[in-house]
C-alpha positions in Angstrom: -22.9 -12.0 26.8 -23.6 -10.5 23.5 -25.9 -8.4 21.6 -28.2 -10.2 19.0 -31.2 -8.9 16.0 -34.3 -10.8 17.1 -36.8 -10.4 14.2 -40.8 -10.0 14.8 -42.9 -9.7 12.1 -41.4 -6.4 9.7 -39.1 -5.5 12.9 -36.2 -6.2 14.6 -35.4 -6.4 18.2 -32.1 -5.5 20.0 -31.5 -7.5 22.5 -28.4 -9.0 25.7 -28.4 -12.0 25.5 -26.5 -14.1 27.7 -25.1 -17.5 27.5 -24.7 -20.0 30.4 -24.3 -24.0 30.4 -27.1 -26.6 32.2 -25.2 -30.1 31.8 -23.6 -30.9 28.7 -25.9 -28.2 27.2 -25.2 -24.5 25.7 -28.0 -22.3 26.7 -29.1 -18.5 25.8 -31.0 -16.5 27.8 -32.5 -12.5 27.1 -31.5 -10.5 29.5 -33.0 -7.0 27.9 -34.9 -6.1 24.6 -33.5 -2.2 24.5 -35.6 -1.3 21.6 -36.9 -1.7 17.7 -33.7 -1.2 15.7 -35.1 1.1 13.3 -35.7 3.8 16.1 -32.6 2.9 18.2 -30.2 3.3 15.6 -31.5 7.2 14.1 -32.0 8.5 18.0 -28.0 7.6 18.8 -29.4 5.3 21.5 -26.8 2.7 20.7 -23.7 4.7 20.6 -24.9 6.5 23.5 -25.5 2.5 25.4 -22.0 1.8 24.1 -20.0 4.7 24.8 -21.3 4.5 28.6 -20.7 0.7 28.9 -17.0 1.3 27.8 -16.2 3.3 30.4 -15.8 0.1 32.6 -14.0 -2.0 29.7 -10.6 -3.0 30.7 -9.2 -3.9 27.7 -11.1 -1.8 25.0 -11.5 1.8 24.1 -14.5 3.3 22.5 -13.5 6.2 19.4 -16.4 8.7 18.2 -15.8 10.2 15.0 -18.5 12.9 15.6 -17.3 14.5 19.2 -13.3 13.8 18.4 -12.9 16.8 21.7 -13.4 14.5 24.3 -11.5 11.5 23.3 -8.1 10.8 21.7 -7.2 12.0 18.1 -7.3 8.9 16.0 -7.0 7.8 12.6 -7.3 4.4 9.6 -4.1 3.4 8.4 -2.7 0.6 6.7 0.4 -0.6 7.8 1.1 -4.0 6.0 2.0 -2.5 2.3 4.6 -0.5 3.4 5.9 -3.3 6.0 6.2 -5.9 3.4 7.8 -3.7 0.7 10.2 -2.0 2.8 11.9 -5.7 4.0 12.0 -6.3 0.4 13.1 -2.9 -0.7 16.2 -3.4 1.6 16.7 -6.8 1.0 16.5 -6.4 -2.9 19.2 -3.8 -2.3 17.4 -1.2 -3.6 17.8 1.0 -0.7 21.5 0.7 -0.4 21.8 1.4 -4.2 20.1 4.5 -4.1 21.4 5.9 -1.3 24.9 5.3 -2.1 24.1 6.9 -5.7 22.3 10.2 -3.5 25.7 10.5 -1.2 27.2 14.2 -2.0 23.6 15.2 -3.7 21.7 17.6 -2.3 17.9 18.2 -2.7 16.1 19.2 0.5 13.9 16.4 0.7 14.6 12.3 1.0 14.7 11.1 -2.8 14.9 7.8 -1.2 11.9 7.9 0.7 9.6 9.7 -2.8 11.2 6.6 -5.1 10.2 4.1 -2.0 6.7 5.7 -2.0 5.8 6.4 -5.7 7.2 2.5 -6.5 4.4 1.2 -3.6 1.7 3.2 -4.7 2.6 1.7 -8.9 2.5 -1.7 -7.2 -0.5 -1.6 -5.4 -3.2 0.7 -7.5 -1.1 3.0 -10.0 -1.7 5.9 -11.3 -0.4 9.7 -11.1 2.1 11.2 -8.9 -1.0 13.5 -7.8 -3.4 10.6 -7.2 -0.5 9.3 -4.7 -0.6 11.8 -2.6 -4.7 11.0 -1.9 -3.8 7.4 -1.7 -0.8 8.2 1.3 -4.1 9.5 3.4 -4.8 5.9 4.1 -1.4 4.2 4.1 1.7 4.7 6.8 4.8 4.9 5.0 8.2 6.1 6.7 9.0 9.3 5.1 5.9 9.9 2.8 4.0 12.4 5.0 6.4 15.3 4.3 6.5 14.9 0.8 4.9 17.5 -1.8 3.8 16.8 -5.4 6.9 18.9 -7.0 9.5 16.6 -4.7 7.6 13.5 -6.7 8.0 14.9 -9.9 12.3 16.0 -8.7 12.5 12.1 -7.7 11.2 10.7 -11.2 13.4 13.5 -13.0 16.6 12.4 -10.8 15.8 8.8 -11.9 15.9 10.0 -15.4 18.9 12.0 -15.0 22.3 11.0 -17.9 25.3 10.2 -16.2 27.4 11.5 -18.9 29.8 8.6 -18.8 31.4 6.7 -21.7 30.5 3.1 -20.1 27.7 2.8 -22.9 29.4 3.9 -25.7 27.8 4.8 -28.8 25.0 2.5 -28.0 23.0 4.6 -25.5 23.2 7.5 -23.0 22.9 5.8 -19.6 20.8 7.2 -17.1 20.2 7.0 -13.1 17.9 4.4 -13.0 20.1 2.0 -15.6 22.8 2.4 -13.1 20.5 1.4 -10.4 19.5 -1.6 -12.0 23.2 -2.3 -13.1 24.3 -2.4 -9.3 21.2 -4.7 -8.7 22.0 -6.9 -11.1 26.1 -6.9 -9.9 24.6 -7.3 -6.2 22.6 -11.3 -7.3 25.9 -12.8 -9.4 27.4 -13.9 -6.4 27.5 -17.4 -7.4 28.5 -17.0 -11.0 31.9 -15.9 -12.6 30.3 -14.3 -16.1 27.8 -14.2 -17.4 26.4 -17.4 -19.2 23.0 -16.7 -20.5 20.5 -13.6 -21.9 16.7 -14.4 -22.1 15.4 -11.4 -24.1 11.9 -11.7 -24.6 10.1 -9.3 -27.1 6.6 -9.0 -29.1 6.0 -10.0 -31.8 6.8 -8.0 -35.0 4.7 -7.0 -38.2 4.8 -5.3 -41.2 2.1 -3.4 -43.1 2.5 -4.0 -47.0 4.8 -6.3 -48.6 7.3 -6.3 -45.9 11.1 -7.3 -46.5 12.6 -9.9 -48.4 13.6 -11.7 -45.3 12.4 -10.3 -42.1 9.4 -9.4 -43.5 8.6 -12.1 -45.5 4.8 -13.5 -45.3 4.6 -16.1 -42.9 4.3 -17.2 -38.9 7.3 -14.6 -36.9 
């Protein structure tokens, strides 16, 4: 049995229709016509008819949006982002490196959980910090709801944050996130000794005016 638009001239028709066998033969058969759909649908008549037929479902519940005080509180998520890129967050490593890197740190709030949620939101739309926090309305994420704007903006700064080591040298002042991605990168040379090859890929370069005498010389990169 199932509801179907039966058109008549510039109107349609709602009607049951149910559907029974004769031989090897499917056949349909109307039930009711409850009504021109253009008047059914303004008056309420059909979340009325459905709301009162759910009441003897056995399987399915019936939500209203517009009278949320006699029915359960309920809300739209989605669940699969955050599903996917957490298995990969931990399997990546990325959640053990962090949290080792947080252990003794103190900052109020789960840095691990604002880096897991501002990384998903870059992968899947981008934009600001700010804009995340409208995007979380529709997403469940472990962690994300108790965040505030300033803890995303703490999390990005703590990524950001000099180590003050002497591993780098003269070269460059090494920050949180380079030690991230050094552990990362430690973490998938399991199978390898040293380390054999670099590909370092770049843009291309150019030079307004006459350029160098070699580098810059006229001709393809």
């Amino acid at each position: 049995m199932f509801c179907r638009l039966k058109p008549a001239g510039k109107y349609k028709y709602l009607q049951i229709v149910e559907t029974h066998r004769e031989g090897n033969k499917v056949k349909q058969a109307v039930i009711a016509t409850i009504g021109r759909l253009d008047k059914l649908a303004p008056s309420g008549t059909i979340d009325t008819l459905v709301a009162s037929a759910a009441r003897f479902a056995e399987t399915l519940i019936v939500l209203s949006a517009h009278d949320a005080k006699d029915g359960p509180d309920a809300e739209v998520v989605a669940i699969g982002p955050s599903l996917i890129f957490e298995r990969l967050w931990r399997e990546s490593g990325c959640r053990e490196a962090i949290r080792s890197l947080l252990a003794g740190r103190t900052f109020g709030f789960d840095v691990e959980r604002a880096v897991v949620f501002t990384v998903l939101h870059r992968l899947m739309i981008s934009g600001s910090d700010r804009s995340a926090l409208e995007w979380r309305r529709s997403q469940k994420i472990d962690g994300a709801g108790a965040l505030d704007l300033h803890q995303l903006y703490r999390a990005m700064g703590w990524l950001g944050e000099t180590l003050g080591d002497d591993e780098a040298g003269d070269r460059f002042e090494r920050r949180t996130k380079d030690w991230i991605e050094e552990t990362l990168f430690h973490r998938r040379r399991d199978l390898f000794s040293d380390l054999d090859l670099v590909v370092f890929d770049t843009t291309s370069l150019y030079f307004t005016g006459e350029g160098g005498e070699s580098l810059g010389q006229y001709g393809k990169s």
